[in-house]
Each structure stands twice: as C-alpha cells, then as structure tokens.
N, C-alpha and C positions, 0 to 999 in steps of 0.2 A: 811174483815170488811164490815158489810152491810153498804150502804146507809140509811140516815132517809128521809122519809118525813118534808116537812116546819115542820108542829105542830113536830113530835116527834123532831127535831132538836132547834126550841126554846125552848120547854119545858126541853132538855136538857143543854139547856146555862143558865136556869131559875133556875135549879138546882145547879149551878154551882154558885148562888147568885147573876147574873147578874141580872138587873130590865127589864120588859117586852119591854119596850122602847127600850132600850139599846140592847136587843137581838133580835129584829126586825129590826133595821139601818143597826146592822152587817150582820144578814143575808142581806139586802137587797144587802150592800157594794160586800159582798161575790159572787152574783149573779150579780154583774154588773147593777145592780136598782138605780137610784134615789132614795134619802131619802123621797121624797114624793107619792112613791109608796108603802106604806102601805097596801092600801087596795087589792094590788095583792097577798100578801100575803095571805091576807083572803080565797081571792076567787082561789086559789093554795094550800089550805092548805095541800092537799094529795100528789102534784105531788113530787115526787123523787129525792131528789138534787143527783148529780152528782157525781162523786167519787172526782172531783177534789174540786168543791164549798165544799161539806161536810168537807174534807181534812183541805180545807181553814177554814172554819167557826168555825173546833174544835178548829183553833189556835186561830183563831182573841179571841174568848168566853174565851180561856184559858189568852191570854195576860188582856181582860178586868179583869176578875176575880181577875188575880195578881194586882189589882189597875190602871194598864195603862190606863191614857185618850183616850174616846171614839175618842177627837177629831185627838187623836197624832194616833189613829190606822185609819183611815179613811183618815185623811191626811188635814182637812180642819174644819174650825167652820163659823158657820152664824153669824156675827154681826151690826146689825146696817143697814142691806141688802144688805151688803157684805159677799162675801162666799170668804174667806181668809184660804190662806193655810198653816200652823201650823205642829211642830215638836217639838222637844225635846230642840231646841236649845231657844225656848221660851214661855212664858207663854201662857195657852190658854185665849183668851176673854172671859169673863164672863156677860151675863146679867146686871150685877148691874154698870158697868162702863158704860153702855149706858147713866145712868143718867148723869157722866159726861161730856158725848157727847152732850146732851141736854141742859144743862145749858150752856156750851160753847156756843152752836147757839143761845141760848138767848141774850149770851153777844155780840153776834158778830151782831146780827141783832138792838143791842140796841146804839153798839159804833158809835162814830163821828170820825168817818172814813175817807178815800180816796183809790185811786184807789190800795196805796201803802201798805193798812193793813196787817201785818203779825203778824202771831201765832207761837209758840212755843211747839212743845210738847216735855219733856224731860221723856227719857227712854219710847221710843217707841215701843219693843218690836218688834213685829209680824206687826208694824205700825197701827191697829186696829183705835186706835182711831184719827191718823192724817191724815188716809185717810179717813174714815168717815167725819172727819170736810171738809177734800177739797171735796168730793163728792159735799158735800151740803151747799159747802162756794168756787163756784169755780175760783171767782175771787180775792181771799188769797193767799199771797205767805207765804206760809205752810215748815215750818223747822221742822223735828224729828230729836232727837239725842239717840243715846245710845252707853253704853261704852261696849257692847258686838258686836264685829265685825258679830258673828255668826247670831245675835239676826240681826242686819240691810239687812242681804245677804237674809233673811228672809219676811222681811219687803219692800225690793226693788224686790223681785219676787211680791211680792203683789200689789204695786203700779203699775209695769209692767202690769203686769195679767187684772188689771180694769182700764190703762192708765190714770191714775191719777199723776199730775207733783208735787211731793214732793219732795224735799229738803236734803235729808240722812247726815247725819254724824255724826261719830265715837267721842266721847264726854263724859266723865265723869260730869253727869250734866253740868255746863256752863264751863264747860272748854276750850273747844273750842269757844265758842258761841262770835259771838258779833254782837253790834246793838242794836237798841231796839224794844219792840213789844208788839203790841195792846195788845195781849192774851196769856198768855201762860197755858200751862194743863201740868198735870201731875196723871201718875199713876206709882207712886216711889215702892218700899219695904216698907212695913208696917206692918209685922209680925216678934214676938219677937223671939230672938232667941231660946229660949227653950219655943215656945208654942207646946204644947202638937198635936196640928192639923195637924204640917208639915208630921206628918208621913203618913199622905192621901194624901199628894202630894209631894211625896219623887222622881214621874218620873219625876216632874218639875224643870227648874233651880233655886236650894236653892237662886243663889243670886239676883236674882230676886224677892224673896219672904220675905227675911229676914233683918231684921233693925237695929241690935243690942237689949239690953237688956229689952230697953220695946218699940219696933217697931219704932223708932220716930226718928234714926239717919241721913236718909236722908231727909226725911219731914223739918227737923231744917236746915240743909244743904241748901237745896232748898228757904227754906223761907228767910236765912241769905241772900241770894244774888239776890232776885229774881227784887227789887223794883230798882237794878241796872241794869236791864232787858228791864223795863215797860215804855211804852210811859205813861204819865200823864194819868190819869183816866185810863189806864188796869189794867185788872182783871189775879191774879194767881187763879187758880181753883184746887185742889188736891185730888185725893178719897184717902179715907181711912179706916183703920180696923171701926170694927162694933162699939166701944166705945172708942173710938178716939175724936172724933168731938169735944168736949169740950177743949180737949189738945192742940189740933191744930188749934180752934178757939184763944184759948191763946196765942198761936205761933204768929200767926198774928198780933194781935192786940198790944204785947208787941215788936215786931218788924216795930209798927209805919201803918200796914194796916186798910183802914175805910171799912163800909159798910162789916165788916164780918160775916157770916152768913151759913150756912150749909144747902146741901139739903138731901131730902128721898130718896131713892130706893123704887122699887113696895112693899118692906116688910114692908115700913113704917122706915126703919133704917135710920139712918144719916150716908150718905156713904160717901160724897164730902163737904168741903167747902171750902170757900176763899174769897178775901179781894178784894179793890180796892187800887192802887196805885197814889196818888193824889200830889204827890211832884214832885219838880223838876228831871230831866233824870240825874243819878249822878252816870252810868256803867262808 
C-alpha cells in the first residue's frame, strides 16, 4: 500500500464524509501535532505520511465516518479553557453548556456570600462544568455528583490534570447530598426517549442523554428537591433541550421558585433556565 501525501490523505477522509475540520485534527492527532497546527498542514501539503501515521489516519477517518466523537477519538475536548479528557464512559462538553457556566458566574459574583459559599453541580459527568466554575470561582467549596462511578473516575482525572480541589461523589441526584448551597447547576438528561436524534449519538452514554417520554423526567426530579438544597436567595440553574424552556420555566415556578427566567446560547436558543429560592432552609 502506497503512502499519501497530507492533501491526498485528507481529501481521502473528505471522501469518506468527514468535514474538512474534522480530517485536519485527525490528521494532525495521527502526526503527533497540536490541534493548533493547522497551518503546517498547509505548508506540508506534499510531504509523505508515513506507513505507520497513514495506517493510523485510515482508522482514526474510518472510526469518525462510523459516527465516533472527534473528541472520544483524540481523547480530550476544549471547554471553557480547559482541555478535559473524555471517553465513552461520558458525554462530550458541548459549546452551548458554556452558557451555563456563565450565568452561574453571574450568580456567584452577584451572591451575598461569605468565605463558606458552596455550589452544587449535579450529574457532573466529565466534570466540565464544576471545574470551570472552580477555575474561576476559586474560593467555592465546589461539590459534583454523579450516579455513574465510571462518569466521576473521569471527572477526577480531570480535576487532578488542572489541580483543581473539587469535591466528587457517587450520588443519584441528591441522594447522597446534604447541606445546603448558594448555587447549585445542572446539566441533567433532557432528551426524550424515542427522539428520533439519539441515533447520532448512539457512541454516547444513552443514560446520560435520555429523560423518559418527553425529556423532563429528571428535570422534575431535581426541581422537586432542589429548594431543600438552597441557602435562601440561591439560584438552581438547569440547561435544557432546545424547546423546553417554557416547560421548565413552569416547573419552577409551580414549585414555589421566583425570579424565573431563561437564557440564550450564541444560536439565540433558550438553552438554560432557573429560579431563585427565597424561603426558609427546609432540606
């Protein structure tokens, strides 16, 4: 088997349906490059991969093509300016949950406080968004919980890797949990169980992604107990599916939360909203 050149070896992963993007990372991955070496690409476009890079490059092109996440074949995703390391055992971070990130620091920069403030993140996955919050909240004593053992072993190489002091445990939402706390976030399951979409993300853990019959089984879960959580005036914050927000503005509101409200993603969707918890501590 002959070796390709870069160009003939992307223009073969391009063939293969991959998007230009997509078969540029790989190759890069394949070559031992930084994803921010792009432009060697360019100005390499003739030289001769290798028998072994080639080897490699036809698989990683053949695993995208079968659907596999870029980020589960590379081994890591950018979020929030954390380079977090990702596998099968949990969802990848997505862009659009950054806005959760951001309103959370809203609230945290807006709360009456003390040295003692603590957040909540429930079903932390990959930890993504509870270490982002401690990043840039770093005197928060910062809880993640998730009921996947695999999903935290995950999550605490992460925290390790950017030395970041978070809090881990194994938790069916609040099941374990107690206390109470300023903030708590969440990015639950939200997709229904026969929506037609999961089958573009069939490499990911279904039950991480799936809610029952119209998405909204843990959402209601979380909202029923969350105000026995909340120090007075904390905020629950939850993303959600794309046409959601109204349901789960309901949620809220009919469960006693003020100040509810939804925000946007860069698409302009309503991805996240949530309430403030204004009564007495009654976990």
């Amino acid at each position: 088997m002959t070796s390709l050149t870069c160009t003939q070896a992307l223009s073969a992963a391009q063939t293969l349906g991959l998007e230009r993007l997509d078969a540029q990372l790989l190759l890069l991955h394949a070559l031992g490059k930084p994803a921010t070496d792009r432009a060697w690409l360019t100005s390499h476009d003739q030289d001769v991969l290798s028998e072994d890079v080639d080897r490699e490059y036809r698989q990683l092109s053949q695993r995208r093509a079968g659907g596999e996440p870029l980020a589960y074949i590379v081994g890591h995703q950018e979020f929030f300016g954390l380079k977090l390391w990702v596998d099968a055992r949990v969802l990848v971070p997505r862009p659009d949950t950054e806005t959760l990130v951001e309103w959370a620091l809203q609230c945290a920069a807006e709360a009456d406080t003390n040295a003692s403030a603590r957040l909540l993140d429930l079903g932390t996955g990959s930890g993504a968004i509870a270490l982002a919050l401690k990043k840039n909240m770093p005197s928060w004593d910062v809880t993640a919980v998730d009921a996947s053992s695999q999903a935290l072993a995950v999550a605490l190489a992460n925290a390790l890797q950017h030395g970041l002091d978070v809090h881990f445990m194994e938790s069916n939402w609040f099941a374990n949990v107690s206390g109470h706390f300023h903030l708590i976030v969440s990015n639950p399951p939200y997709v229904a169980d026969d929506d037609p979409h999961l089958i573009a993300l069939m490499h990911e853990p279904q039950t991480a992604l799936t809610a029952g019959a119209d998405g909204l089984s843990d959402i209601r879960q979380i909202v029923a107990r969350a105000q026995g959580y909340l120090q007075p005036g904390g905020w629950l914050l939850l993303e959600h599916g794309y046409d959601q927000a109204e349901a789960v503005c309901e949620l809220l509101r009919q469960t006693g939360f003020l100040d509810v409200q939804s925000r946007c993603d860069l698409a302009g969707i309503k991805r996240c909203s949530g309430g403030r918890h204004l009564g007495r501590q009654d976990g």
